[in-house]
LOKE-468865 format. One record per residue (C-alpha): residue number from 1; residue in three letters; x, y, z. Coordinates in steps of 0.5 Angstrom, whole numbers, always signed. Layout:
// residues N
  num  residu     c1     c2     c3
  NUM     ALA      X      Y      Z
...
***
This chain:
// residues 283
  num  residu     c1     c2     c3
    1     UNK     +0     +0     +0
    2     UNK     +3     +7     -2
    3     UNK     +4    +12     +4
    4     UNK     +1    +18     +0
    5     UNK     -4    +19     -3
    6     UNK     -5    +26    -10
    7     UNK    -12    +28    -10
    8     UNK    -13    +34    -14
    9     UNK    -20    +37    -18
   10     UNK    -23    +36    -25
   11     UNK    -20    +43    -28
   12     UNK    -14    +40    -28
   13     UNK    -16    +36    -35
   14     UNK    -12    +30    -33
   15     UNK    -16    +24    -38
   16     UNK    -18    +19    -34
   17     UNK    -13    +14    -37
   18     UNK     -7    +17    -35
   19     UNK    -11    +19    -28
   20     UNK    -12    +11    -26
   21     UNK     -5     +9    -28
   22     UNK     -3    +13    -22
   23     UNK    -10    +12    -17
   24     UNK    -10    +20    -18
   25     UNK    -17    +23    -16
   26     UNK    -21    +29    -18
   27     UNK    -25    +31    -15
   28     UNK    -30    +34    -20
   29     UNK    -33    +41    -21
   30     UNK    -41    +42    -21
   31     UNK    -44    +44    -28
   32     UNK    -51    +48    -27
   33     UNK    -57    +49    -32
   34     UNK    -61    +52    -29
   35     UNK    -64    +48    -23
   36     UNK    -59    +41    -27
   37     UNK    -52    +40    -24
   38     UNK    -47    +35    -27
   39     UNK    -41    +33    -24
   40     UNK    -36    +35    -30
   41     UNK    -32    +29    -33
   42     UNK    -36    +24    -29
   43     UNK    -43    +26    -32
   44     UNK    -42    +31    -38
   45     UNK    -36    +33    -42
   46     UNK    -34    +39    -48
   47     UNK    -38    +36    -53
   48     UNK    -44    +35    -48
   49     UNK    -44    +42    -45
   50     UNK    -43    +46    -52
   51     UNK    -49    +42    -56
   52     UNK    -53    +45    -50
   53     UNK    -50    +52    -49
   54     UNK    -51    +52    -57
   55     UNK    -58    +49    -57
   56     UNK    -60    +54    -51
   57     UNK    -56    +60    -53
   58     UNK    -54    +61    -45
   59     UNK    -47    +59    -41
   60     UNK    -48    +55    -36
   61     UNK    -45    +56    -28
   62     UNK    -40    +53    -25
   63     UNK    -39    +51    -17
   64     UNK    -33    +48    -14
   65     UNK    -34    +42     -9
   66     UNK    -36    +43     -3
   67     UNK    -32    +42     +4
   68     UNK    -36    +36     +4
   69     UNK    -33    +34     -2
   70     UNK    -27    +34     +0
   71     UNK    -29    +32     +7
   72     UNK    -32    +25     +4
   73     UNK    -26    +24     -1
   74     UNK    -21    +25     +5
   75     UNK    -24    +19     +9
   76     UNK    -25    +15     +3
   77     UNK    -18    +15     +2
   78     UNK    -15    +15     +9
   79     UNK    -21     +9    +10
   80     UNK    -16     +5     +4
   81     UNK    -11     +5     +8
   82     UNK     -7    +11     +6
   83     UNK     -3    +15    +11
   84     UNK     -2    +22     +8
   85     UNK     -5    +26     +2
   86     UNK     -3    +31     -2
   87     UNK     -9    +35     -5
   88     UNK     -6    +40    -10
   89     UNK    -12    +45    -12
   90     UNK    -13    +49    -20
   91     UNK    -11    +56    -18
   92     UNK    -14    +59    -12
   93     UNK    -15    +65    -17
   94     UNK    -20    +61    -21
   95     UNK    -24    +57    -16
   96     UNK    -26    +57    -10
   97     UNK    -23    +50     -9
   98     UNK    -17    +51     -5
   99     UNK    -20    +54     +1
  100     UNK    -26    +48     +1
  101     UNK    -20    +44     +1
  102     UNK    -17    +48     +7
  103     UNK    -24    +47    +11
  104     UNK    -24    +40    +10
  105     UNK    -17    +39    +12
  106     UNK    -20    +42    +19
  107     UNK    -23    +35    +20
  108     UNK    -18    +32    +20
  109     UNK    -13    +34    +26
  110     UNK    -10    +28    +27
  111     UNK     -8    +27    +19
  112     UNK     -2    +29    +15
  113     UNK     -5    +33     +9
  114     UNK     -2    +38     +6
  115     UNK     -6    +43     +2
  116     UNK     -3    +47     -5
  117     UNK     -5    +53     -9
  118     UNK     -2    +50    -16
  119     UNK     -3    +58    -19
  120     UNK     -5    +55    -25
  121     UNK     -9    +50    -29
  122     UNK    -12    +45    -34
  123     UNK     -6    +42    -35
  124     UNK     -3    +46    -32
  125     UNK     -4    +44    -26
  126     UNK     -5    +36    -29
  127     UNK     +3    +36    -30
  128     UNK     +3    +37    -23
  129     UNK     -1    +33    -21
  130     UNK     +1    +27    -25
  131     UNK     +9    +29    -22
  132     UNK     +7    +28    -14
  133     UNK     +3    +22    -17
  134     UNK     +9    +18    -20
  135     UNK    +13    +21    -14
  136     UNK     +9    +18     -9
  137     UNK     +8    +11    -12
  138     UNK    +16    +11    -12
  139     UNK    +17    +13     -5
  140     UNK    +17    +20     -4
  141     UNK    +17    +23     +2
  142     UNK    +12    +29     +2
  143     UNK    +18    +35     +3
  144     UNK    +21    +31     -3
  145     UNK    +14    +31     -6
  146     UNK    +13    +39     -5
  147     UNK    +20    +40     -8
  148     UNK    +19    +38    -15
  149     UNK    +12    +41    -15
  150     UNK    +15    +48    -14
  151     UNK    +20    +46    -19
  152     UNK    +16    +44    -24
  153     UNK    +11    +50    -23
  154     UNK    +16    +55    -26
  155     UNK    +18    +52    -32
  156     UNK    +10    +50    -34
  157     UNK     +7    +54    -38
  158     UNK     +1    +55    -43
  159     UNK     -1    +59    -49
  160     UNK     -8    +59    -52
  161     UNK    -12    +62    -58
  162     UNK    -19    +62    -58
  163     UNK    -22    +61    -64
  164     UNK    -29    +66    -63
  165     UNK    -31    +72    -59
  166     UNK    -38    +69    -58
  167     UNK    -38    +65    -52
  168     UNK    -35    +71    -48
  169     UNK    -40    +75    -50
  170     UNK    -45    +70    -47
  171     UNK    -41    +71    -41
  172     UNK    -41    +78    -41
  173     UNK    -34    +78    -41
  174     UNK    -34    +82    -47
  175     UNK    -40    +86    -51
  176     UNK    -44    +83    -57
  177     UNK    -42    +89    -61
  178     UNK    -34    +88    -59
  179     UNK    -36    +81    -61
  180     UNK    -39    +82    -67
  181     UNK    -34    +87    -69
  182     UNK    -29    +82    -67
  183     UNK    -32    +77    -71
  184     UNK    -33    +80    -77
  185     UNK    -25    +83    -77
  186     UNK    -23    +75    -76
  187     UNK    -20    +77    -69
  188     UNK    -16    +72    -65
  189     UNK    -15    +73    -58
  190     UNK     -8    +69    -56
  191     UNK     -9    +66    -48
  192     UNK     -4    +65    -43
  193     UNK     -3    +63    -34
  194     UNK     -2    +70    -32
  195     UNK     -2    +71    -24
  196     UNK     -6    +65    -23
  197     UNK    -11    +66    -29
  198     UNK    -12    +65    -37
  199     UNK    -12    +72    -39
  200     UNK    -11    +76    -45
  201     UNK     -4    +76    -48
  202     UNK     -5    +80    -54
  203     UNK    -10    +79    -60
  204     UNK     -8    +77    -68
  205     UNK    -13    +76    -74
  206     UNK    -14    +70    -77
  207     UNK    -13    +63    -74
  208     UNK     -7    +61    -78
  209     UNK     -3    +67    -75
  210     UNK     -6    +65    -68
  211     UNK     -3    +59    -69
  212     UNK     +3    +62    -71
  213     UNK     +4    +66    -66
  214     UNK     +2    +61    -60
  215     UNK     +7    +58    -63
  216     UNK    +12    +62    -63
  217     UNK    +11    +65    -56
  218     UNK    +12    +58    -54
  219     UNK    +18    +57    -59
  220     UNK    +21    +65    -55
  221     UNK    +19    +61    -47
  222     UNK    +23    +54    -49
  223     UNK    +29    +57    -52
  224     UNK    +35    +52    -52
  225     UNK    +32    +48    -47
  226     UNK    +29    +41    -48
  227     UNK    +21    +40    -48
  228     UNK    +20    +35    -42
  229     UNK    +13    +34    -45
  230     UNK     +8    +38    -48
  231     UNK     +0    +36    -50
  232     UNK     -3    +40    -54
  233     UNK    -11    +43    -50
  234     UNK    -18    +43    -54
  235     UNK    -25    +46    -53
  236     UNK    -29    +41    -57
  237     UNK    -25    +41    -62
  238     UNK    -21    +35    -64
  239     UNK    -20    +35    -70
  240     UNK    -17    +43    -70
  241     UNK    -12    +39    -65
  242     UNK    -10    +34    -70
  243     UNK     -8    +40    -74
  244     UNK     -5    +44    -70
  245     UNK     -1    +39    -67
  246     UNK     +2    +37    -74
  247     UNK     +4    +45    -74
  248     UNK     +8    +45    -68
  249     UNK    +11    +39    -69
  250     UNK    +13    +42    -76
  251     UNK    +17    +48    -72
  252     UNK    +18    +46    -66
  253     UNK    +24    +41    -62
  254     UNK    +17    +37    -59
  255     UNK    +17    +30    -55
  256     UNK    +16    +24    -58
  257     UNK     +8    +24    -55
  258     UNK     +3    +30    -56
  259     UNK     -4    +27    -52
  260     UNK    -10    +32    -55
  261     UNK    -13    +34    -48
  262     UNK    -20    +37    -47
  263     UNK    -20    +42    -42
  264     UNK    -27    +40    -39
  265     UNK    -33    +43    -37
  266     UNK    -30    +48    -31
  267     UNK    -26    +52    -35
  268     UNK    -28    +50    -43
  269     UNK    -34    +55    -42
  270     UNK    -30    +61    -40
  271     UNK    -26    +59    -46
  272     UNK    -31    +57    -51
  273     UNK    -31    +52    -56
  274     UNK    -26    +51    -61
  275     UNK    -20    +54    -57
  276     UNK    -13    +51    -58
  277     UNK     -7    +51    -54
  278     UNK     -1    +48    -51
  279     UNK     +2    +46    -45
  280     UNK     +9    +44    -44
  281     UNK    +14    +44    -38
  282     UNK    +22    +46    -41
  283     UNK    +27    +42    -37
***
């Protein structure tokens, strides 16, 4: 039986497959429709959720797990015979999932759990988590554990384009008019982790030049450094993935294995559909 346990949350985007190999859980963010809550993964994906945005014309809201959630994922996890937890959170500046985890950790007083704001996302943050996973089913000692996840933080990063303005009108994050003007100018906003959020970078026309420049700004961050792995991120568009992977791998020194990653529902919204990016954490 392993002595630590790594659990973290649903907007960490980590494919079920690659969660099990390491016996990761997350811990799944609520989907609302109105008086409808799914469970996001577990109960409706990307595809799922886009077919109804687009079906209503309206988003959906999100919620973090409660406290209780936590609370019930803590003792399950201690009751299996595991000593210790990790629980690595999606950027306290997107969520409130880090202090739900924080007030659980309360019922706890006997127990080793140590709590961590990742300060980023997605995969972001799946890159984390698979790391303290893998360390910990080989042994590692949680300060150990703790020195390769502030190791890795700095050198993982995200770039992203959006392929349309439509949903962030929906969520009123820009005007309909700013969308449509937007639209019509074929404008694509370029994404990126700044001080634990997906903000704007800057904007590009065209999604090949958006491409491009996601490109290129990654190409700038990796330098002559080696890339340790990289996936590329999508919102309901695996096809437009499969492109942009040819793309990257054609300019850049990338890995032998690219997995196409959806985003998922807790953060895919606030994106929209069609958004393509990358992740990537340089050695």
């Amino acid at each position: 039986m392993q002595e630590i346990a790594i659990i973290t949350d649903t907007d960490s985007s980590i494919p079920f497959a690659l969660a099990a190999r390491y016996n990761l859980y997350q811990i799944p963010m609520t989907i609302n429709f109105g008086e409808e809550s799914y469970e996001a993964v577990y109960a409706i994906n990307d595809a799922d959720t886009f077919r109804r945005i687009d079906k209503e014309g309206r988003l959906p809201t999100t919620a973090a797990p409660s406290p209780g959630k936590y609370i019930t994922a803590f003792k399950k996890t201690f009751d299996s015979g595991v000593q210790k937890i990790i629980c690595l959170c999606v950027s306290k500046e997107v969520s409130a999932t880090y202090s739900a985890a924080l007030t659980a950790r309360e019922s706890f007083p006997d127990r080793e759990i140590l709590v961590i704001d990742s300060g980023t996302l997605s995969m972001g943050l799946g890159y984390l988590a698979l790391a303290a996973a893998e360390a910990a089913s080989e042994g590692a000692s949680i300060s150990d554990i703790s020195a390769i996840i502030e190791d890795l933080q700095p050198r993982t990063h995200l770039f992203a384009a959006l392929s349309t303005l439509k949903y962030l009108a929906m969520g009123g994050r820009v005007s309909n008019l700013a969308a449509s003007m937007g639209n019509m100018l074929n404008v694509k906003p370029i994404l990126t982790i700044r001080d634990g959020k997906l903000d704007l970078l800057e904007r590009v026309r065209t999604q090949k030049k958006a491409w491009e420049r996601v490109i290129e700004l990654a190409a700038i961050k990796t330098g002559d450094k080696h890339i340790e792995k990289m996936c590329i991120l999508h919102v309901n568009a695996p096809e437009m993935a499969q492109q942009f992977t040819s793309e990257i791998r054609s300019r850049m020194h990338c890995p032998e294995e690219i997995p196409l990653v959806e985003v998922t529902p807790g953060l895919s919204i606030h994106s929209g559909a069609g958004m393509v990016g990358t992740v990537f954490i340089v050695k």
